[in-house]
Structure formats: C-alpha cells, structure tokens
C-alpha atoms as a printed R data frame, in Angstrom:
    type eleno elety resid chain resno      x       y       z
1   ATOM     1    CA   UNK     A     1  0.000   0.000   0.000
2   ATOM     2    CA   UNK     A     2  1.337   3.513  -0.913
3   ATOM     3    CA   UNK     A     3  0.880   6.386   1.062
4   ATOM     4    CA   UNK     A     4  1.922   8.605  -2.086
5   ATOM     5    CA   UNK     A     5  1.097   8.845  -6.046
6   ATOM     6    CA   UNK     A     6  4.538   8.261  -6.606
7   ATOM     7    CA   UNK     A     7  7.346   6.661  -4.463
8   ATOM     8    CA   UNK     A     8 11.184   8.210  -5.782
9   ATOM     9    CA   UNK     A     9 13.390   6.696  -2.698
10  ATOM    10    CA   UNK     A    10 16.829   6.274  -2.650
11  ATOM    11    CA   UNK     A    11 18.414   4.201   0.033
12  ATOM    12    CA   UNK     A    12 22.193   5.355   1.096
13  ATOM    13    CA   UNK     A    13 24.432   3.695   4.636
14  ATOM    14    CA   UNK     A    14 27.540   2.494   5.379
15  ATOM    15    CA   UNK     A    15 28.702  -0.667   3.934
16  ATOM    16    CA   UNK     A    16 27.003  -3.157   6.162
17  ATOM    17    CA   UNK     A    17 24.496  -1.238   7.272
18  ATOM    18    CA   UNK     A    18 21.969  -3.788   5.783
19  ATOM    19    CA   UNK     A    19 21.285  -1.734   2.953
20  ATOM    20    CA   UNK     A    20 20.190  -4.868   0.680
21  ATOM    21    CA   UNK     A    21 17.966  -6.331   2.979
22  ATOM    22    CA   UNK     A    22 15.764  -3.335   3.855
23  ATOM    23    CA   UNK     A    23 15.912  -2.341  -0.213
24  ATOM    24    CA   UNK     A    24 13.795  -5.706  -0.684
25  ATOM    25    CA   UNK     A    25 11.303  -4.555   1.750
26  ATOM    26    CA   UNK     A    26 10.872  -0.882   1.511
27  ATOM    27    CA   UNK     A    27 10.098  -1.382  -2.408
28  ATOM    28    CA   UNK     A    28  8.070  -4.360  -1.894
29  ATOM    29    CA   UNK     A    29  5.934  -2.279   0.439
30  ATOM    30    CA   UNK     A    30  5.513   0.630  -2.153
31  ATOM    31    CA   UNK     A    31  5.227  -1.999  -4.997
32  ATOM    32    CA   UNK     A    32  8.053  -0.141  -6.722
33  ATOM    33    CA   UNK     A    33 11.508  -1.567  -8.218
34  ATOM    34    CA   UNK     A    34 14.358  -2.105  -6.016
35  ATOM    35    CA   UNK     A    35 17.463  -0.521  -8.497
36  ATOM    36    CA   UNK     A    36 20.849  -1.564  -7.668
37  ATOM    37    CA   UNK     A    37 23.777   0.189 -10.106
38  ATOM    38    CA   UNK     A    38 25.621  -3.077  -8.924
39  ATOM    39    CA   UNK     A    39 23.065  -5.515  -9.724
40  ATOM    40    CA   UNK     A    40 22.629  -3.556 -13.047
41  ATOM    41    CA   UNK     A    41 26.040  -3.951 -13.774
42  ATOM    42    CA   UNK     A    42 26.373  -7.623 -12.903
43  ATOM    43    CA   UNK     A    43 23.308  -8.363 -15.676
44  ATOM    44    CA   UNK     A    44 24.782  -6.017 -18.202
45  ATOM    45    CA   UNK     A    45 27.863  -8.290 -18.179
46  ATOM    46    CA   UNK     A    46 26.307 -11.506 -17.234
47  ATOM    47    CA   UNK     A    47 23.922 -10.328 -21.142
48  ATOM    48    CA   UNK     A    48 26.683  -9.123 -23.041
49  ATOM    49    CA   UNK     A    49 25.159  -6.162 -23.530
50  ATOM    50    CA   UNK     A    50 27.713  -3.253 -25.105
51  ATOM    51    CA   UNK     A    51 26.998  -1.304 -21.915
52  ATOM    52    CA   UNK     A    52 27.984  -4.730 -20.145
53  ATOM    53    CA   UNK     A    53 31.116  -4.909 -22.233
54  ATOM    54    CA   UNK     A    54 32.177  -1.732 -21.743
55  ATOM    55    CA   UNK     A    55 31.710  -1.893 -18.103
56  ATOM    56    CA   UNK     A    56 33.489  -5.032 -17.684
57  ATOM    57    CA   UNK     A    57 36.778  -3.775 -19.356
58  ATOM    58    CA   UNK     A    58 36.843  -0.792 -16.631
59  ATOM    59    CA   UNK     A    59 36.333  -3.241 -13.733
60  ATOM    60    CA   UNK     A    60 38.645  -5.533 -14.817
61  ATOM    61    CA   UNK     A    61 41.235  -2.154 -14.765
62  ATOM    62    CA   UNK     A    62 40.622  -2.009 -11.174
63  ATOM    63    CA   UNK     A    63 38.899   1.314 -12.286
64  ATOM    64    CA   UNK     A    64 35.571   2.971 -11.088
65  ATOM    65    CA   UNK     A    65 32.913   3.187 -13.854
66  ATOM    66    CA   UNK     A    66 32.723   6.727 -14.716
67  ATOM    67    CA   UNK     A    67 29.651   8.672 -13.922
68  ATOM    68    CA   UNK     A    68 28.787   9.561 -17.745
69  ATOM    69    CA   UNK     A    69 28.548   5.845 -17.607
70  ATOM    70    CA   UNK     A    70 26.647   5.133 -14.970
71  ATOM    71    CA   UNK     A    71 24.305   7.779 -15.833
72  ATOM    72    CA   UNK     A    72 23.524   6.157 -18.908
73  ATOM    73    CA   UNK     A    73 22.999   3.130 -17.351
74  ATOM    74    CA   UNK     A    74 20.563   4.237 -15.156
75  ATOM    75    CA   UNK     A    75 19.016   6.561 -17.337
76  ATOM    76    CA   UNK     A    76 18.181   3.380 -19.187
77  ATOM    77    CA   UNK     A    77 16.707   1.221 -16.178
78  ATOM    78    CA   UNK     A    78 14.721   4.252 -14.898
79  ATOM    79    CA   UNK     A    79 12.590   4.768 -18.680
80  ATOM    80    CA   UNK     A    80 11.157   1.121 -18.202
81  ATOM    81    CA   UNK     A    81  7.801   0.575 -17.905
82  ATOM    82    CA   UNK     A    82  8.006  -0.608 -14.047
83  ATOM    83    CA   UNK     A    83  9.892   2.429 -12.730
84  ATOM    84    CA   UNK     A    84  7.195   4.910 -14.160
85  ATOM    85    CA   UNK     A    85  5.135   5.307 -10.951
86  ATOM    86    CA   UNK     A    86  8.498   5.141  -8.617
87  ATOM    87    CA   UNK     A    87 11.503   3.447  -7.650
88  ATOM    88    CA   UNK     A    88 13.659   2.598  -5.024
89  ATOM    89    CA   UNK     A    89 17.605   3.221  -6.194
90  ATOM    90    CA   UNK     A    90 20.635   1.369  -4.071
91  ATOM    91    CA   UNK     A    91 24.451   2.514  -4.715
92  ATOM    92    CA   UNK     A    92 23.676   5.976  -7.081
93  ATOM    93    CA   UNK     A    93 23.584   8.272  -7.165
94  ATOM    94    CA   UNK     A    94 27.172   8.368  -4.995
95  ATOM    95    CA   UNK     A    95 28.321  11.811  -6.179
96  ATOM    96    CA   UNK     A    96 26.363  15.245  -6.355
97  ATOM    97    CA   UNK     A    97 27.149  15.327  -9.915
98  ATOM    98    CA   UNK     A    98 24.898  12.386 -10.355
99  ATOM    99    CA   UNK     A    99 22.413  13.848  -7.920
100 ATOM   100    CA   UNK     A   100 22.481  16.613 -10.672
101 ATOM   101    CA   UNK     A   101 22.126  13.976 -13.576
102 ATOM   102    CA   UNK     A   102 19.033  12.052 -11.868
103 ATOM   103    CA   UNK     A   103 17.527  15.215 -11.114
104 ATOM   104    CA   UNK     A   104 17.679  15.527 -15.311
105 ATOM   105    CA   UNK     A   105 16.094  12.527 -15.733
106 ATOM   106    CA   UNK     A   106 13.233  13.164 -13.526
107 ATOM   107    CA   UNK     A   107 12.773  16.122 -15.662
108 ATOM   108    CA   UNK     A   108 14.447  18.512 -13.020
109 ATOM   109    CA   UNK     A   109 12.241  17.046 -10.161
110 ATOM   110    CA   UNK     A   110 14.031  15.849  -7.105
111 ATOM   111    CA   UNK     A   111 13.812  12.098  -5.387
112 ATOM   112    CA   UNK     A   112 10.350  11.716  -3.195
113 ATOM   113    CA   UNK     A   113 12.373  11.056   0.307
114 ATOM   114    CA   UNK     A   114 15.962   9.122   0.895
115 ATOM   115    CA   UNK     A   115 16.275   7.095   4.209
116 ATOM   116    CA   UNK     A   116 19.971   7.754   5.430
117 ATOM   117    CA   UNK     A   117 20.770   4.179   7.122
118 ATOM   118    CA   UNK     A   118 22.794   5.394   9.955
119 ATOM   119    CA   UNK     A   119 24.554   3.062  12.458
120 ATOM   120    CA   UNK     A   120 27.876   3.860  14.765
121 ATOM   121    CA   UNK     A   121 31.045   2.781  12.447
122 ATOM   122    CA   UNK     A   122 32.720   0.724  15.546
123 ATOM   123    CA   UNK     A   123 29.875  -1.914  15.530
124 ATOM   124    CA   UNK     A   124 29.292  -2.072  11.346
125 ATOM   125    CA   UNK     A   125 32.845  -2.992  11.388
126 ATOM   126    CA   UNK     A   126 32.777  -5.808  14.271
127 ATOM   127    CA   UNK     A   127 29.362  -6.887  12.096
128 ATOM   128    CA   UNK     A   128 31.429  -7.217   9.149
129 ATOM   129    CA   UNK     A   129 34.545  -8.975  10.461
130 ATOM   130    CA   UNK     A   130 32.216 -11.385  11.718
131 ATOM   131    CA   UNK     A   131 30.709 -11.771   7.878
132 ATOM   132    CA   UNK     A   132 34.449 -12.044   6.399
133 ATOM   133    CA   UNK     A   133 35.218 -14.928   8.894
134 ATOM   134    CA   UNK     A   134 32.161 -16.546   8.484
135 ATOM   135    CA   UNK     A   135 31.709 -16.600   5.141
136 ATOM   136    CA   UNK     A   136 35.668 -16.780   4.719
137 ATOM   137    CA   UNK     A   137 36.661 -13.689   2.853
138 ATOM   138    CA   UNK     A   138 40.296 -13.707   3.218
139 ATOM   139    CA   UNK     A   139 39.916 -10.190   1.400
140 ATOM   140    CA   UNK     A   140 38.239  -8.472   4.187
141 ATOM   141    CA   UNK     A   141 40.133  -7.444   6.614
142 ATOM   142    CA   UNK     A   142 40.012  -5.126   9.123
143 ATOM   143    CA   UNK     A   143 41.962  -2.501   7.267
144 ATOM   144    CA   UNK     A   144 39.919  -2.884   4.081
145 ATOM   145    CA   UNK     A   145 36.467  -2.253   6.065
146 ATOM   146    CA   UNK     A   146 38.253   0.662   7.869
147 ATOM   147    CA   UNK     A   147 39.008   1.966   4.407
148 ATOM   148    CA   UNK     A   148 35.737   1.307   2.512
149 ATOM   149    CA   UNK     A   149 34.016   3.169   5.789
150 ATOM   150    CA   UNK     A   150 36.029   6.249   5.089
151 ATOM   151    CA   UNK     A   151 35.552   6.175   1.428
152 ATOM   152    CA   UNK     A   152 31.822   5.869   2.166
153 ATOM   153    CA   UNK     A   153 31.895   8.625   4.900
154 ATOM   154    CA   UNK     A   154 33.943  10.970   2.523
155 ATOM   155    CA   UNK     A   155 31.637  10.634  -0.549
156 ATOM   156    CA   UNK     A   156 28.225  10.594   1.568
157 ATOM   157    CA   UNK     A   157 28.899  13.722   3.388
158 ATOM   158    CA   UNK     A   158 27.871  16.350   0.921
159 ATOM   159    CA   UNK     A   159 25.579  14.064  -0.387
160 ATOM   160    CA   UNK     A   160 23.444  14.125   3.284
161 ATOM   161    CA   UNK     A   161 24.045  17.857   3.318
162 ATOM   162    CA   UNK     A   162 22.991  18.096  -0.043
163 ATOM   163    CA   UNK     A   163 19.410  15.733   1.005
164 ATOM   164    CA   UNK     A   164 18.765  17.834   4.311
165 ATOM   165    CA   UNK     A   165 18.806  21.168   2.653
166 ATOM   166    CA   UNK     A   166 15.934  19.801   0.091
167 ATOM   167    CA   UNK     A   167 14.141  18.239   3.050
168 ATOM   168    CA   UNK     A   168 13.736  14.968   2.403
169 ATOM   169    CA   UNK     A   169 16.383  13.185   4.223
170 ATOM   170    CA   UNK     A   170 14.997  10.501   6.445
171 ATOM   171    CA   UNK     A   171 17.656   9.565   8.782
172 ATOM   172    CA   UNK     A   172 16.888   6.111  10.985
173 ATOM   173    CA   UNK     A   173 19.110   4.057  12.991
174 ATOM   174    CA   UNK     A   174 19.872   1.193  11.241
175 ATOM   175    CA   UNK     A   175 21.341  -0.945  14.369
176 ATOM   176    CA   UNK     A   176 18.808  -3.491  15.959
177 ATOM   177    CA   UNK     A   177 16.875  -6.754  14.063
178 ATOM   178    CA   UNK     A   178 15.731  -6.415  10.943
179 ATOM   179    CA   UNK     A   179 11.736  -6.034  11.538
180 ATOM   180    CA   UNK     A   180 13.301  -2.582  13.694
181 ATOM   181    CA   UNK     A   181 14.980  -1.122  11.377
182 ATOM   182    CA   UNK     A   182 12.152  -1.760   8.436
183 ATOM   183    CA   UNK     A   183  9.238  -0.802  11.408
184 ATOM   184    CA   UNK     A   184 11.429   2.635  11.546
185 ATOM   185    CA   UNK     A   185 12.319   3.319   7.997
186 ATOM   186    CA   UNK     A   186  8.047   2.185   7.178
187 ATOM   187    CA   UNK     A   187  7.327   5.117  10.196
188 ATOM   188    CA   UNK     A   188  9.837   7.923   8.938
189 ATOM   189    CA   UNK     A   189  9.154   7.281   4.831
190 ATOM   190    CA   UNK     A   190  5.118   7.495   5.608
191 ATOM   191    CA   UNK     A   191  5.733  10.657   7.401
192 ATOM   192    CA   UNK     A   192  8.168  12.257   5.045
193 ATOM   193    CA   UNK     A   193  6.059  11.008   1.378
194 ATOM   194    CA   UNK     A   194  2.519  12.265   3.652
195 ATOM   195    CA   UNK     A   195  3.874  15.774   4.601
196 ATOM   196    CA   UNK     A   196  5.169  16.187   0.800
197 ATOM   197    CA   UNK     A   197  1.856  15.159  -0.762
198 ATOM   198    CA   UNK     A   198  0.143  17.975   1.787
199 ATOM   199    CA   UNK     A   199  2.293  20.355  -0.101
C-alpha cells in the first residue's frame, strides 16, 4: 500500500548497514523496483550487452565506472515501464554530480524522500569482520572495512548535506533486528512522502 502517487526513494548507509535487505522490503511495500547500479552492472555483463562490455573492461582495470557511464545506465533502467510510478535506487547516485544527472532525468524534479541508514562505524565494522570470517573472505580485513568506511563517509557527506537542505532526508538508525529497522524506515518514509503530498 502507498501512502503517495509516486514513491522516488533512494536508500544510502555504510557498507554493512543492511542496505540490501531493507531495499527488498521498503520497495516491496511501495510496490516499486528495487534498483541496484551493482546488480545492473552484474546483468549487463552476465547479457553481453555493449553497456555490459564496456563496463566489464573498466572493472577488470581495477577502475571505477565513470559517472557519464553510470548515468547512462541508469538513465536506461529508470525509462522502463516498471519504474514509471516510482523506484527505489541502491548505490547511485554516490556523487552530487549524479544527484544533478538524476535530477535531469526526472525532468528537473528531485527524489520523493531518501532514508539515510545510519549506524555507529565501531559496531558495522565488528558486524562485518564477523561476515568475512564466516563466510571466509580472506579479502576483508580489518583494514579494508576501515578503508571502505572512510571512502563511504567521505563521498556521503555532501551528499546528506545536499538531502537535508531539500528536506527529504529521512535519517533512521539502522542498528537493531531487521523487523526494527524496516518498522522505523516504514514510520519515517510514511511521514516524510505524507507531509510532501500535503504540499
């Protein structure tokens, strides 16, 4: 059941943060897709598509795919048919540039609300140490998390800022089970899409 027309949410938090899991469930809730630029990758490659291919060359670099490309990319996934009464994006847009470039896709209109995971950087790193050895991912190391944090922190910053001064940042603690942390995001997204409909 939606509480707005349209539901444009964008879900942004700290590797580890749970990001994936409450994607599934806030767009399930609005009936809206759940857009991941990394899932989108994956099946660009996985197709052979030439966005797939050209993708797949700049990964295998060790490079970052360039936001002209990952505008296009999305530009693409957001003019099919499903995303036309909403969506729910994961992982862009990272930079305020492509704030600025979805902002020109949604024909200068800005996202409906974005729910900030937040959750203290001590215990997402114990959370993911304990995923590494688990699930043994020799790769992730303490270091590495400590460094992918900062990245994140770094790039999210003016991002946040950026969110708050339009007014629809929805910031919830993220810490806790999972049925918390939806129950909160569920509370703070009805309240934020309600007062902007009143508008």
């Amino acid at each position: 059941m939606t509480e707005a027309t349209t539901a444009r949410l964008l879900i942004i938090g700290p590797p580890g943060a749970g990001k994936g899991t409450q994607a599934g469930r806030i767009a399930e809730r609005y009936g809206v897709p759940a857009i991941s630029t990394g899932d989108i990758f994956r099946a660009n490659i996985q197709g052979g598509t030439e966005l797939g291919k050209q993708v797949q060359a700049i990964i295998e670099q060790g490079e970052l795919v360039p936001d002209a490309l990952t505008n296009e990319i999305v530009a693409d996934r957001l003019a099919q048919a499903d995303a036309a009464s909403g969506f729910l994006l994961d992982g862009y847009p990272r930079t305020v540039e492509q704030v600025h470039a979805l902002d020109g896709m949604l024909s200068g209109e800005s996202l409906d609300a974005v729910v900030l995971l937040e959750a203290d950087p001590e215990e997402v790193i114990a959370r993911l140490l304990k995923r590494a050895a688990l699930e043994g991912r020799a790769d992730d190391t303490e270091e590495v998390i400590r460094h992918r944090q900062d990245v994140y922190a770094a790039q999210t910053a003016p991002l946040i800022e950026l969110f708050s001064e339009r007014g629809i940042l929805v910031a919830v603690d993220g810490l806790g089970t999972i049925d918390e942390v939806s129950e909160r995001i569920a509370a703070g997204l009805s309240a934020k899409l309600s007062a902007r409909v009143g508008q």
